[in-house]
Backbone as CSV, one residue per row, in Angstrom:
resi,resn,N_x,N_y,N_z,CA_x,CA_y,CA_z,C_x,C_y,C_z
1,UNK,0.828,-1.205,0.000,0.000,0.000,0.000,0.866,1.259,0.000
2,UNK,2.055,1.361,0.721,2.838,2.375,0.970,3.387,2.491,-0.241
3,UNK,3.865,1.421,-1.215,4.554,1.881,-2.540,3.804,2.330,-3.220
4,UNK,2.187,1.670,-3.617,1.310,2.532,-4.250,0.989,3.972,-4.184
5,UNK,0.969,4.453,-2.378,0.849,5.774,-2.137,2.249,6.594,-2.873
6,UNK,3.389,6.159,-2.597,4.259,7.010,-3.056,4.220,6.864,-4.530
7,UNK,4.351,5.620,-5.469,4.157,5.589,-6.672,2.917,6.946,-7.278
8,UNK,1.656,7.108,-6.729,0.649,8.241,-6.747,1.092,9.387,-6.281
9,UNK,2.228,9.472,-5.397,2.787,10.808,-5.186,3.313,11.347,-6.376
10,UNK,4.325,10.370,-6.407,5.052,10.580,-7.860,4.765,11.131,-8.645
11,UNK,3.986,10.863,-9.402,2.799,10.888,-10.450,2.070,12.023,-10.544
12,UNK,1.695,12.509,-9.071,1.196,13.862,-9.153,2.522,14.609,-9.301
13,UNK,3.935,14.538,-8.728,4.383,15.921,-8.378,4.886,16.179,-9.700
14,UNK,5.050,14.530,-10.641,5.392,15.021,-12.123,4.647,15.521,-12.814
15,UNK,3.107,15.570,-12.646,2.215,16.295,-13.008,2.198,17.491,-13.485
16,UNK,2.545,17.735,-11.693,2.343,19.477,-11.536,3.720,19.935,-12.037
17,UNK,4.834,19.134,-11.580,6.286,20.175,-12.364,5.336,20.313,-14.405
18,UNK,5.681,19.152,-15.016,4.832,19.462,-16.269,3.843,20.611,-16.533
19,UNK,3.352,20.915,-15.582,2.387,21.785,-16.125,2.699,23.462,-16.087
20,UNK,3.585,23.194,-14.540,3.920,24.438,-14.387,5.163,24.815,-15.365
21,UNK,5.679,23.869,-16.407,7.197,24.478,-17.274,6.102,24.680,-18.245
22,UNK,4.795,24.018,-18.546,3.937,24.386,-19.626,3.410,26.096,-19.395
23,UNK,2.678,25.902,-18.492,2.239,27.575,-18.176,3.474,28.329,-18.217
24,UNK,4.573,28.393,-17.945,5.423,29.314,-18.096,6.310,29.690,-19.515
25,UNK,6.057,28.551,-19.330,6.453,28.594,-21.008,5.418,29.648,-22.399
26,UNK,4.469,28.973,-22.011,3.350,29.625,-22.309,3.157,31.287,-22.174
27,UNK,3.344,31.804,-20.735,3.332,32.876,-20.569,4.371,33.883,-21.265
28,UNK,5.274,33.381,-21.394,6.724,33.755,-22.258,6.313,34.240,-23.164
29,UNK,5.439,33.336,-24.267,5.037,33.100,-25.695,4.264,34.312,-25.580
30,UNK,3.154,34.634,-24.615,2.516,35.277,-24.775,2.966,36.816,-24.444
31,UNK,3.924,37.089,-23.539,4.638,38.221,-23.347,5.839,38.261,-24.319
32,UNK,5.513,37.921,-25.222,6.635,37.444,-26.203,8.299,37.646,-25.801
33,UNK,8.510,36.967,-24.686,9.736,37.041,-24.065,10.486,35.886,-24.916
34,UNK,9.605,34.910,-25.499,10.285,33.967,-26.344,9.579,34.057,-27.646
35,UNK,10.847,34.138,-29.009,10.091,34.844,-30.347,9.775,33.155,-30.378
36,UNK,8.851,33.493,-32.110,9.184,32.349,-33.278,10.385,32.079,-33.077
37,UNK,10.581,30.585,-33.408,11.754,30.123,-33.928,13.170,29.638,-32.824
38,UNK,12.969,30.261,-31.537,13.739,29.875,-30.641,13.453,28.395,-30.348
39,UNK,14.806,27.560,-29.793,14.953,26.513,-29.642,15.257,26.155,-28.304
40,UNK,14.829,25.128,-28.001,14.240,24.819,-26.552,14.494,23.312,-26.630
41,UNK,15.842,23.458,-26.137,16.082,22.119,-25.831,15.636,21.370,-24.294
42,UNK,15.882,20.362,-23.977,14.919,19.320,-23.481,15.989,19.784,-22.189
43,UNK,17.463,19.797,-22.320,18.522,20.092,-21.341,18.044,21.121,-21.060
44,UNK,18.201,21.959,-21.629,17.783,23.438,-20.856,17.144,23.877,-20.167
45,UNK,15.411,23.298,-20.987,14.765,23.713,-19.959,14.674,22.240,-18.715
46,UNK,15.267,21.421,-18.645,15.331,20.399,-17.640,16.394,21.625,-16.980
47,UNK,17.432,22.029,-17.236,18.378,22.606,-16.683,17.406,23.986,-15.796
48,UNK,16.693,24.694,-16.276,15.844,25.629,-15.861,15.128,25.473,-14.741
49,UNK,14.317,24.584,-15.313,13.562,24.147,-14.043,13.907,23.050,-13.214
50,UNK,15.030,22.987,-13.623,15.716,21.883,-11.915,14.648,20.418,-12.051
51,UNK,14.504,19.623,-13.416,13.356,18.529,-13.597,14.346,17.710,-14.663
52,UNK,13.866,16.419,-14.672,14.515,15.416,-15.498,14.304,15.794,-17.124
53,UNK,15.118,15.520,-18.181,14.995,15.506,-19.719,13.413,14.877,-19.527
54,UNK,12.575,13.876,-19.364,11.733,13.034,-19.317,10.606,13.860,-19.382
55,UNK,10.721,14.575,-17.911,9.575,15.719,-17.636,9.767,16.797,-18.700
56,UNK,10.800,17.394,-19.080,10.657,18.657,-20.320,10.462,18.519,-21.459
57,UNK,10.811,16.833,-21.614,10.253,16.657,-23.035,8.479,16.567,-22.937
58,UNK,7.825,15.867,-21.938,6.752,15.956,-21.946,5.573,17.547,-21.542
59,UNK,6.593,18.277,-21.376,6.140,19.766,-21.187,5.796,20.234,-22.707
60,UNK,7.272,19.944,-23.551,7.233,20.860,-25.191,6.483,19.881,-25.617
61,UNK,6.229,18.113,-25.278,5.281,17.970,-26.447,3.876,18.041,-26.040
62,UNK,3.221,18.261,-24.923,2.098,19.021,-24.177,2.039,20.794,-25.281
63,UNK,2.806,21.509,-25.007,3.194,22.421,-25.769,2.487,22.579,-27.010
64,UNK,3.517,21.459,-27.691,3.125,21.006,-29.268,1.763,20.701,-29.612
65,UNK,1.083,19.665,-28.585,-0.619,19.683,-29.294,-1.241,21.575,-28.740
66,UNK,-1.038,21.926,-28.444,-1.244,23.624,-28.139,-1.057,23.971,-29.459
67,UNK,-0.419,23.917,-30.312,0.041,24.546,-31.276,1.469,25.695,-31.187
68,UNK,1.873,25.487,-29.701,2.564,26.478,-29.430,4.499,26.412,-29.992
69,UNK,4.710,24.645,-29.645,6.028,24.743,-29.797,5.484,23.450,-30.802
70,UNK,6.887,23.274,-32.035,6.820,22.891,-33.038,7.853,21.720,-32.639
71,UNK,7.666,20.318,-32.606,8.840,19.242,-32.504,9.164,18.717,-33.725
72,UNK,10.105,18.621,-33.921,11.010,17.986,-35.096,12.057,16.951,-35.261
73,UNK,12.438,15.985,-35.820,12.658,14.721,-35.362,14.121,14.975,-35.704
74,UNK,15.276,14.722,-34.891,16.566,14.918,-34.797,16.867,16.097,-34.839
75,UNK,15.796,17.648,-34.693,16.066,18.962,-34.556,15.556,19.115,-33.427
76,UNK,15.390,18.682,-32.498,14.469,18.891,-31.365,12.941,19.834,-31.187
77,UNK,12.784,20.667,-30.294,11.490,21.683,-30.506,12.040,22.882,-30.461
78,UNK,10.978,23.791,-31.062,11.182,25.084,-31.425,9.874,26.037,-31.036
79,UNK,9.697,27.185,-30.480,8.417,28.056,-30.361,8.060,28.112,-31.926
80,UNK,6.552,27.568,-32.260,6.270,27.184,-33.269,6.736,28.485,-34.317
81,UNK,6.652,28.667,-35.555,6.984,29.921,-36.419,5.947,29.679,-37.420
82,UNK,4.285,30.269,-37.075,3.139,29.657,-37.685,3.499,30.865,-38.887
83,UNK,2.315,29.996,-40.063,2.453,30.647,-41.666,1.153,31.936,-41.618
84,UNK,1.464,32.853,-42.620,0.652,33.693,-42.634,-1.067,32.694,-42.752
85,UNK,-0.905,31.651,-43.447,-2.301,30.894,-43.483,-2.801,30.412,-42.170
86,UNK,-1.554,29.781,-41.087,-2.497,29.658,-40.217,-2.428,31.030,-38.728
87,UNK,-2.181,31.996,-39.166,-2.304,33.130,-38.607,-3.684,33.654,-38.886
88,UNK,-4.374,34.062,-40.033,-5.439,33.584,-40.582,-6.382,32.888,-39.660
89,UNK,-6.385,31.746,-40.170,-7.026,30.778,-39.439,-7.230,30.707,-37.655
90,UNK,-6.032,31.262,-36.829,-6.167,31.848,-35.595,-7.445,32.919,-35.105
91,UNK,-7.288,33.930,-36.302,-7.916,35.206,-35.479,-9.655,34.462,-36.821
92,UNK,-9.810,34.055,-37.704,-10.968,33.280,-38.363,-11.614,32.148,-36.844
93,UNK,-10.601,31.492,-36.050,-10.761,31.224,-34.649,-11.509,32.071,-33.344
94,UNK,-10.760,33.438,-33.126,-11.190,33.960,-32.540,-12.588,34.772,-32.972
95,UNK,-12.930,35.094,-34.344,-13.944,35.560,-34.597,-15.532,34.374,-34.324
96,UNK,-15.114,33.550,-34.479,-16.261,32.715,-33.815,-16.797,32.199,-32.437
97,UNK,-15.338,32.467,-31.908,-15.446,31.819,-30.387,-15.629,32.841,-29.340
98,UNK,-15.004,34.216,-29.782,-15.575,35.137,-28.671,-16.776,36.114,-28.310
99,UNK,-17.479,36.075,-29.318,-18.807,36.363,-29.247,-19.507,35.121,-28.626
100,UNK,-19.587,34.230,-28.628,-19.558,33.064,-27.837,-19.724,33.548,-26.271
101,UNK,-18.307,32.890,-25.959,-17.871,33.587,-25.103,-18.068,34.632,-24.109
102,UNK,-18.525,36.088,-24.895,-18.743,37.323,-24.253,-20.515,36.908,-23.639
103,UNK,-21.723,36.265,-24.650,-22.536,36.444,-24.767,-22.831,35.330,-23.090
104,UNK,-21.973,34.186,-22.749,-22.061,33.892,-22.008,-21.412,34.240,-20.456
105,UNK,-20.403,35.228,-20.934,-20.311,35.368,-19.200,-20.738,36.976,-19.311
106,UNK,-21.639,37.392,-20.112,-22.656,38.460,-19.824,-23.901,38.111,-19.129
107,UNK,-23.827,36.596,-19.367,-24.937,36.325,-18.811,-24.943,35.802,-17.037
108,UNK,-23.792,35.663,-16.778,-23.088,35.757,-15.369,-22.170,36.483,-14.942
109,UNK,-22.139,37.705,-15.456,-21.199,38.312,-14.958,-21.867,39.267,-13.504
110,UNK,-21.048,39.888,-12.701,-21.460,39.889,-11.464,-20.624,41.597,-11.406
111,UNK,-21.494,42.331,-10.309,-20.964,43.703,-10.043,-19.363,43.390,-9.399
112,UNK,-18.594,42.853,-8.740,-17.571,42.450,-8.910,-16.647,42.048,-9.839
113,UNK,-17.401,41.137,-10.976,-16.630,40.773,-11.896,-15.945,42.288,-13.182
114,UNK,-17.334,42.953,-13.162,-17.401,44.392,-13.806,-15.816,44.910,-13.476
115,UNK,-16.119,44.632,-12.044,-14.745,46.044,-11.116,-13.447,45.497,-11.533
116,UNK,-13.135,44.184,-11.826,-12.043,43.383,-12.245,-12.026,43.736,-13.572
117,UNK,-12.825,43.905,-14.139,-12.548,44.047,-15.737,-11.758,45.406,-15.733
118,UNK,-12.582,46.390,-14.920,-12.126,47.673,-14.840,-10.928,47.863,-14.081
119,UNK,-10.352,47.281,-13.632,-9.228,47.118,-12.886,-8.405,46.384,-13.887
120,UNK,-8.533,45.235,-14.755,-7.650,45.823,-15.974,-6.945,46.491,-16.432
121,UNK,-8.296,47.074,-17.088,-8.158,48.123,-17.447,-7.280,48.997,-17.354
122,UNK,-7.463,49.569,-15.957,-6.413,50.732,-15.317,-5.259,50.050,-15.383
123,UNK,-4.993,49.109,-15.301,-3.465,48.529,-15.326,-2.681,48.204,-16.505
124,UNK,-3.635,48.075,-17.436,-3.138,48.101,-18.782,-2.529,49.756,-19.186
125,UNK,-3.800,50.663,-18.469,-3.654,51.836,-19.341,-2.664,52.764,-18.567
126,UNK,-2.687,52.160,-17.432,-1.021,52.542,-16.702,-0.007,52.120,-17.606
127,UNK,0.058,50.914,-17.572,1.677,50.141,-18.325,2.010,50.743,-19.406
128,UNK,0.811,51.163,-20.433,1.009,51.872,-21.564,1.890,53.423,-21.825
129,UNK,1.421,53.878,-20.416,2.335,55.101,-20.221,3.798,55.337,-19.717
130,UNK,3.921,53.617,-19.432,5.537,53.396,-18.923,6.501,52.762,-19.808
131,UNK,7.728,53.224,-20.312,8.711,53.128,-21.176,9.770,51.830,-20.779
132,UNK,10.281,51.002,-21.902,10.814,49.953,-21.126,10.308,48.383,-21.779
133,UNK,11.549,48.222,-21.399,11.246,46.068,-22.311,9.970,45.395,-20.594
134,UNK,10.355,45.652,-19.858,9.280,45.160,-18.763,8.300,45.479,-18.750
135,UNK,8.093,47.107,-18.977,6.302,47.419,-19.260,5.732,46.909,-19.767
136,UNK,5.955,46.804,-21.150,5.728,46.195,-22.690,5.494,45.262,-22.201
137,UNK,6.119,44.530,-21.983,5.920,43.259,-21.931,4.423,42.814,-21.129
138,UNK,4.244,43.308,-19.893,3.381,43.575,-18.830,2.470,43.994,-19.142
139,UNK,2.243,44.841,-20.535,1.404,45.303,-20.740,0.728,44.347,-21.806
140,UNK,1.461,43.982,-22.446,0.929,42.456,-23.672,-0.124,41.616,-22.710
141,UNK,0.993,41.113,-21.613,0.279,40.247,-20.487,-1.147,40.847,-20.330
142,UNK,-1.225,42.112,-20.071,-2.446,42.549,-19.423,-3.438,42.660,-20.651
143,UNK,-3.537,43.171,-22.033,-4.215,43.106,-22.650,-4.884,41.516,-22.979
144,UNK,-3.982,40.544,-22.837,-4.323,39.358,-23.339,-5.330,38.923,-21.813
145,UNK,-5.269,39.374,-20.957,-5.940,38.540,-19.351,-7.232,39.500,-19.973
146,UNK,-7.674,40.730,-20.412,-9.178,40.883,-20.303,-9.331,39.900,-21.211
147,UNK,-9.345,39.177,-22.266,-9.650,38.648,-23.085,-9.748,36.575,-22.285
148,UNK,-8.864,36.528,-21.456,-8.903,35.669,-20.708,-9.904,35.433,-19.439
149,UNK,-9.800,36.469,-19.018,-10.766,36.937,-17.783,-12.303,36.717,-18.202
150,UNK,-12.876,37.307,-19.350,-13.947,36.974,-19.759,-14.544,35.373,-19.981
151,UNK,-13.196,35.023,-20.605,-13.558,33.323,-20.671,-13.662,32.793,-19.359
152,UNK,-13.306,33.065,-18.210,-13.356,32.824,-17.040,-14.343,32.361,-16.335
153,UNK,-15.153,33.989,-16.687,-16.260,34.522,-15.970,-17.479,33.564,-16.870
154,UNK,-17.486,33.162,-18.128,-18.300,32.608,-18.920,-18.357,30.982,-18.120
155,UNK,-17.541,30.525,-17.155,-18.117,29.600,-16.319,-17.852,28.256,-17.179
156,UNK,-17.148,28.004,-18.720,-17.200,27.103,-19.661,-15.031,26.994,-19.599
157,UNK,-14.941,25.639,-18.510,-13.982,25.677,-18.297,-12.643,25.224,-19.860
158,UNK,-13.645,24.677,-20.661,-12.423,24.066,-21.598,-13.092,25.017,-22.724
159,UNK,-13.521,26.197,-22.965,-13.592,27.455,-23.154,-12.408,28.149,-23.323
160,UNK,-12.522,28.709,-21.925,-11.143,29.235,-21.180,-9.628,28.333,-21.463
161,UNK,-9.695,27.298,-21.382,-8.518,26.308,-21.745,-7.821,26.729,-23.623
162,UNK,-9.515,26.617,-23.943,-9.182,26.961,-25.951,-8.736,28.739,-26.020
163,UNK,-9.169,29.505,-25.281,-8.933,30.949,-25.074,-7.566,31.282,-24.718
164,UNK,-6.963,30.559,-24.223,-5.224,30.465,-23.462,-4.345,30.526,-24.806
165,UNK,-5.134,29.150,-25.581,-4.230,28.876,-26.574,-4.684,29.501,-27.589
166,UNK,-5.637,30.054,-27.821,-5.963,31.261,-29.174,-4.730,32.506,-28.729
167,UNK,-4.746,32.780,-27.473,-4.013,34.083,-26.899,-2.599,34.078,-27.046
168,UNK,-2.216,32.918,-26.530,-0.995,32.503,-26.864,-0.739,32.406,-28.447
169,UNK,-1.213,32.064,-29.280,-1.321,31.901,-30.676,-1.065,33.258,-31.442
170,UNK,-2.024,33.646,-30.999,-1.934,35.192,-31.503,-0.927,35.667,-30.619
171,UNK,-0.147,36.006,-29.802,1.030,36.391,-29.466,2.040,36.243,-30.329
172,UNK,2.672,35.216,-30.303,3.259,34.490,-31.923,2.870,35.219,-32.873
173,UNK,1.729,35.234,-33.788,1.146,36.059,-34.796,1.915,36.980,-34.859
174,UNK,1.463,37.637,-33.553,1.679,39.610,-33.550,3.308,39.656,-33.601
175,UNK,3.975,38.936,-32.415,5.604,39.113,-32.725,6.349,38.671,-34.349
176,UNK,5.405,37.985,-35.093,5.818,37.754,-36.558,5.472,38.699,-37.848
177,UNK,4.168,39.327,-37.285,3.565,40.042,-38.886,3.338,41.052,-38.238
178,UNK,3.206,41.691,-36.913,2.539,42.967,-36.242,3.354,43.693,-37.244
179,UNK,2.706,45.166,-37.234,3.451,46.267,-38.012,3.608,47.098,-37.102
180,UNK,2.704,47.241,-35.940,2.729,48.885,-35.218,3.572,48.710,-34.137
181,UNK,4.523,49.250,-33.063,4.790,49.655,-31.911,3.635,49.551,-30.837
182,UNK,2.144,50.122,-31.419,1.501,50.336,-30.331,0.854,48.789,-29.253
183,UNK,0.021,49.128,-28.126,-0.205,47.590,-28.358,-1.396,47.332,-28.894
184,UNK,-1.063,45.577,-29.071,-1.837,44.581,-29.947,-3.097,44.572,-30.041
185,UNK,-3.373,44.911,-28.829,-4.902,44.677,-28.414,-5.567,46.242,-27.758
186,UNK,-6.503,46.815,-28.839,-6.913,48.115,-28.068,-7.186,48.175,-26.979
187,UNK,-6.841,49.286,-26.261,-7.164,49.338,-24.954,-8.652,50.340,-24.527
188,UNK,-8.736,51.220,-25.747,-10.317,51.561,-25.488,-10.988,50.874,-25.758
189,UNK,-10.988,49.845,-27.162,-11.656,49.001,-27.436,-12.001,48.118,-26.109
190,UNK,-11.386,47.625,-25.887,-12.174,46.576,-24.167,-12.954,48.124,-23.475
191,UNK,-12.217,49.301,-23.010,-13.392,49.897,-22.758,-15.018,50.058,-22.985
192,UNK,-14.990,49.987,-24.141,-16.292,50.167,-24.890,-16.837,48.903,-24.720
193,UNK,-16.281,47.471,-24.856,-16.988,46.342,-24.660,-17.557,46.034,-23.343
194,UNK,-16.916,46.519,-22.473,-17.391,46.652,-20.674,-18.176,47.702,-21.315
195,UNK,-18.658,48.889,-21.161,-19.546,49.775,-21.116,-21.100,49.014,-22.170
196,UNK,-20.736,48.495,-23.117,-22.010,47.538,-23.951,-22.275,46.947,-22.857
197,UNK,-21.308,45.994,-22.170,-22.403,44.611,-21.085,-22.848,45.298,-19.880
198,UNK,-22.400,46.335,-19.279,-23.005,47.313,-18.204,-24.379,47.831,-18.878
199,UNK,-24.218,47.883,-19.858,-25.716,48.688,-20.593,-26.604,47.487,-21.241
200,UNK,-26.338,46.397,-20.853,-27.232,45.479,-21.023,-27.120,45.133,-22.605
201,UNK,-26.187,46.026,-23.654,-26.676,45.850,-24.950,-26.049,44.977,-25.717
202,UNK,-25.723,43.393,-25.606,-24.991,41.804,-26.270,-24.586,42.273,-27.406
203,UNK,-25.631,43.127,-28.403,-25.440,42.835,-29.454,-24.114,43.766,-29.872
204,UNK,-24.464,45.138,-29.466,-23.158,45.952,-29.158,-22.215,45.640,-29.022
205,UNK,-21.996,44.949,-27.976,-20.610,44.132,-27.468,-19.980,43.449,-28.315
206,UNK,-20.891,42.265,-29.049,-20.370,41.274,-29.573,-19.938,41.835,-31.370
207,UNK,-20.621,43.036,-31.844,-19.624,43.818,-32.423,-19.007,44.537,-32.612
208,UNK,-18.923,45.255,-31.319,-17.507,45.651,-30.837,-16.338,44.489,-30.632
209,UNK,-16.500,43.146,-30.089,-15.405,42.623,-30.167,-14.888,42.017,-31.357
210,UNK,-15.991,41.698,-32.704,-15.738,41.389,-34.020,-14.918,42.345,-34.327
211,UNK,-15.006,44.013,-34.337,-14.327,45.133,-34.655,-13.007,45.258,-34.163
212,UNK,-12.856,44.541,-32.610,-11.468,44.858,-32.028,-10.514,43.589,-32.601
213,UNK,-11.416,42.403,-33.053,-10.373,41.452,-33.288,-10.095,41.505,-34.618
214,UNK,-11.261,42.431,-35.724,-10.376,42.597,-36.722,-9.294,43.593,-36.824
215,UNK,-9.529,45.032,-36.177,-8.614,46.121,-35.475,-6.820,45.153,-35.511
216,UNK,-7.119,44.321,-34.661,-5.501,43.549,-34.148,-5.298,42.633,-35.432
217,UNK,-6.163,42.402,-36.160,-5.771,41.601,-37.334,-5.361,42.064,-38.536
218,UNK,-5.723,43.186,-38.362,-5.443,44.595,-39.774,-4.153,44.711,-39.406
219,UNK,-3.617,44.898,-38.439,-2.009,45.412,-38.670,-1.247,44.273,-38.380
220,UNK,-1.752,43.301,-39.198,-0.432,42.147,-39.606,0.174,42.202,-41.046
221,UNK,1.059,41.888,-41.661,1.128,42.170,-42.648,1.449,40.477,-43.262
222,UNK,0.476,40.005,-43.560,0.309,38.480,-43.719,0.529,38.136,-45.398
223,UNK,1.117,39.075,-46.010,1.265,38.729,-47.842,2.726,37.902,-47.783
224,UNK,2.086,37.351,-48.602,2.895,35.543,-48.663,4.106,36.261,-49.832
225,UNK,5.318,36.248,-49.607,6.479,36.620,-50.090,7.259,35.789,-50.980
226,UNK,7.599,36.285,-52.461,8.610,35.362,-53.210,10.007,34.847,-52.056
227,UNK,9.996,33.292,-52.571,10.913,33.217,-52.336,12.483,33.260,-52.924
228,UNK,13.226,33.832,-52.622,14.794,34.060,-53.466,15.411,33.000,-53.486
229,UNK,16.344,33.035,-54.815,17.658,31.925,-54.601,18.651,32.874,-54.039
230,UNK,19.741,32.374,-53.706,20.719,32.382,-53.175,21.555,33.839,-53.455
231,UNK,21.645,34.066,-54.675,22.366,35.177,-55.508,21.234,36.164,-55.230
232,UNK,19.947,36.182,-55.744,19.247,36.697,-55.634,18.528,37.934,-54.153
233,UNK,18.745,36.723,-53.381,19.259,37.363,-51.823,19.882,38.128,-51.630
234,UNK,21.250,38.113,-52.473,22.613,39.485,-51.866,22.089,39.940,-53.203
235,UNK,21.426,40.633,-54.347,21.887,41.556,-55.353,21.270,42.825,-54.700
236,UNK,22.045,44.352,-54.912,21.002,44.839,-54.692,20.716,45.860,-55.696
């Protein structure tokens, strides 16, 4: 009985290390602290997080059905480096699922939950006024949690699970095709979508958020590029 209990210990604490190099990993992606294309070996991050090769490989390929990190057979994994098509196909994602989404945790959302949104808010629209690779960054984070927060509040837990990885997705996106400096995700725009569900008006909301997710999708620059030979590359 005692080996079984510890064998079940086991089991959980490899669990939870796994999940927690996943969420962090994750969070990276999404504060784009890690671009496209970086490589993430199995040592490293075993080396990082103080966990066996065993456990980090099963983190990046957890990762990998995410769509987040890309494995490759004798190249190891990489933070995926998605194509303008399925960048596309991401925010063609988000246009269906968050009207969804909004329409249901409008329908539970709570005078508390409101004050959190709005508390956001202010923290986003603070970070925005502060200069710096940490703001930025902090501030990505924060635009992407109202968009998270809502899935939350919508009470539809593997919802929220698909919302992580749209967010994360589109992080990627934006660090590959974004064009602007500013950030990704309007920050009046979520204003205006809190002020629709305070005013009772769904329909408002839900195109206002069609508008904000095409808004962040307009300044990608997703045109599929000749490719050069070799010579062709250096002429100029």
């Amino acid at each position: 009985m005692k080996s079984a209990a510890k064998a079940t210990q086991a089991e959980d604490s490899a669990e939870t290390s796994t999940q927690l190099i996943r969420d962090s990993i994750r969070v990276a992606i999404v504060e784009r602290r890690l671009s496209p294309g970086t490589k993430l070996s199995e040592n490293d991050v075993g080396n990082l997080f103080n966990v066996s090769r065993t456990l980090a490989r099963a983190a990046l390929q957890a990762l990998s059905y995410e769509g987040l990190v890309s494995v490759a057979k004798n190249r190891g994994a990489f933070v995926a480096y998605p194509s303008p098509d399925e960048a596309r196909q991401i925010f063609a994602a988000r246009r269906l699922v968050e009207p969804g989404i909004l329409r249901e945790a409008a329908a539970r959302i709570t005078p508390d939950d409101i004050s959190q949104l709005k508390q956001l808010l202010l923290e986003e629209g603070r970070l925005m006024s502060e200069r710096g690779q940490t703001a930025r960054r902090a501030e990505i984070k924060a635009s992407g949690d109202f968009h998270l927060r809502l899935a939350e509040i919508s009470g539809n837990a593997i919802m929220q699970r698909f919302m992580e990885e749209l967010v994360a997705r589109s992080s990627l996106v934006i660090a590959l095709y974004g064009q602007s400096t500013v950030s990704s995700c309007g920050h009046s725009e979520h204003g205006d979508i809190i002020a629709a569900i305070e005013g009772d008006d769904l329909d408002r909301a839900c195109r206002l958020m069609l508008h904000h997710i095409a808004h962040i999708e307009a300044d990608l620059d997703l045109r599929e590029r000749k490719s050069l030979g070799l010579k062709e590359a250096f002429e100029l």
